[in-house]
KOLTIBA-285751 format. One record per residue (C-alpha): residue in three letters; x, y, z negated; residue number from 1. Coordinates in pm, whole numbers, plus 50000, padded with zeros to 5 digits. Example, Ala and Ser with C-alpha at 12.3 -4.5 7.8 and 13.67 -1.06 7.14 Angstrom:
2
+--------+-------+-------+-------+-----+
! residu !     u !     v !     w ! num !
+--------+-------+-------+-------+-----+
!    ALA ! 51230 ! 49550 ! 49220 !   1 !
!    SER ! 51367 ! 49894 ! 49286 !   2 !
+--------+-------+-------+-------+-----+
This chain:
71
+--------+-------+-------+-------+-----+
! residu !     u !     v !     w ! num !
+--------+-------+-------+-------+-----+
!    UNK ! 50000 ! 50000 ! 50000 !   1 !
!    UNK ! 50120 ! 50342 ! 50088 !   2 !
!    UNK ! 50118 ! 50629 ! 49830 !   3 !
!    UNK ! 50204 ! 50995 ! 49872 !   4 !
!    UNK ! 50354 ! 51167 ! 49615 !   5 !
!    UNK ! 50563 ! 51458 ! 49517 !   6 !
!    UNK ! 50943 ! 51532 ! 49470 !   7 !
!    UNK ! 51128 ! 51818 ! 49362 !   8 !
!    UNK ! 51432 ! 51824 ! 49671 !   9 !
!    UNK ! 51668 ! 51714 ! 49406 !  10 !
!    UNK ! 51484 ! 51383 ! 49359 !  11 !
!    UNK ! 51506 ! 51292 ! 49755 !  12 !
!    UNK ! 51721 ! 51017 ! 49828 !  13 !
!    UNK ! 51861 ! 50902 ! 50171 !  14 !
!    UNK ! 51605 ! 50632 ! 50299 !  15 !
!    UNK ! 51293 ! 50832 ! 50167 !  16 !
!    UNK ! 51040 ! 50916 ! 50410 !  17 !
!    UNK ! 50876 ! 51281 ! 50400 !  18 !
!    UNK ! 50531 ! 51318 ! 50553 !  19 !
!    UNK ! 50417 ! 51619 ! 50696 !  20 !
!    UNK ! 50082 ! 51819 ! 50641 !  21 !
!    UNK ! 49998 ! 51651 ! 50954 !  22 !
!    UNK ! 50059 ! 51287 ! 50856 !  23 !
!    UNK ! 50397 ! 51281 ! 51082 !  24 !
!    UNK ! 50676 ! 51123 ! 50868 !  25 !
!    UNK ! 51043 ! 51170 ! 50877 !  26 !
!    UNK ! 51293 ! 50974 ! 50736 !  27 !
!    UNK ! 51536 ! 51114 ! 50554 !  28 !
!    UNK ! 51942 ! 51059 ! 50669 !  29 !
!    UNK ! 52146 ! 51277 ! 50471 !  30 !
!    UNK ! 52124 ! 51501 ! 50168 !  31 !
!    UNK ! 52385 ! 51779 ! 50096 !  32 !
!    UNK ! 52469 ! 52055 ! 49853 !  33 !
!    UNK ! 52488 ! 52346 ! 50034 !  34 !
!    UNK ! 52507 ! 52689 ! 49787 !  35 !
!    UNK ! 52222 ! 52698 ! 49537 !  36 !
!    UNK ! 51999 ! 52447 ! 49797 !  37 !
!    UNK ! 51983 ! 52127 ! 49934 !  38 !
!    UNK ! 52015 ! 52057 ! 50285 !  39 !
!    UNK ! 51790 ! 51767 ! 50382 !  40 !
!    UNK ! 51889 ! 51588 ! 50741 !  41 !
!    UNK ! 51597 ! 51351 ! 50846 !  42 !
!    UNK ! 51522 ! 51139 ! 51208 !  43 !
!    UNK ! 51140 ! 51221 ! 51382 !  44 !
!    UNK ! 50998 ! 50929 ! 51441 !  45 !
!    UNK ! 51137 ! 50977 ! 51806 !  46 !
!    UNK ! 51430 ! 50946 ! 51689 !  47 !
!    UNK ! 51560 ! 51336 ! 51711 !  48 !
!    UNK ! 51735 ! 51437 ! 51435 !  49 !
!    UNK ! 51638 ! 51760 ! 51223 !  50 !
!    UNK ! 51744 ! 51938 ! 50917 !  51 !
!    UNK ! 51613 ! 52180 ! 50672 !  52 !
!    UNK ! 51775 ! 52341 ! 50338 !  53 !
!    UNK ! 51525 ! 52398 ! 50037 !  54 !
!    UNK ! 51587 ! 52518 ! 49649 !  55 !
!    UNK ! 51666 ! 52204 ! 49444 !  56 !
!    UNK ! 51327 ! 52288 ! 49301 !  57 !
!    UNK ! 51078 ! 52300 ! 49626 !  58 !
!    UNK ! 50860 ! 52036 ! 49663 !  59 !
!    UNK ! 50867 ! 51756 ! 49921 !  60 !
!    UNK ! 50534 ! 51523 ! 50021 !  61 !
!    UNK ! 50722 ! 51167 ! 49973 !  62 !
!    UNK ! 50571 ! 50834 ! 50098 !  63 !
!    UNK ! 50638 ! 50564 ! 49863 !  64 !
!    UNK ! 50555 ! 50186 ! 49896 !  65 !
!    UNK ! 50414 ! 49995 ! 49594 !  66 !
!    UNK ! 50342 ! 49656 ! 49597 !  67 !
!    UNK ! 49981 ! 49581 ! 49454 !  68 !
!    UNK ! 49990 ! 49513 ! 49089 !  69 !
!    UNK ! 49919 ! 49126 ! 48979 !  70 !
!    UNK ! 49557 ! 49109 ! 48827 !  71 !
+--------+-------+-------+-------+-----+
């Protein structure tokens, strides 16, 4: 089962996958200091690579996948 949830950009890990407003998701590649921020590199599910830098603070939309607890 697939769950969104919220990160702060300092709790993103290489391997997450970020999903858009739009439901488009993006893994993410790379994750660098960069200043005060994080720069966050990430692959479109085309396979073109982007990048963004946010405050260690901002808040990502993170898709997480949880196996369905045992009854």
């Amino acid at each position: 089962m697939e769950v969104t949830e919220l990160r702060q950009t300092r709790e993103l890990h290489v391997g997450d996958t970020l999903v858009s407003s739009a439901d488009r998701a993006y893994e993410v590649t790379k994750i660098t200091r960069v200043g005060r921020g994080i720069r966050v590199q990430y692959v479109t599910p085309d396979g073109r690579p982007g990048r963004f830098t946010a405050a260690p603070d901002a808040i990502s939309r993170v898709r997480v996948d949880h196996a369905p607890l045992a009854a």
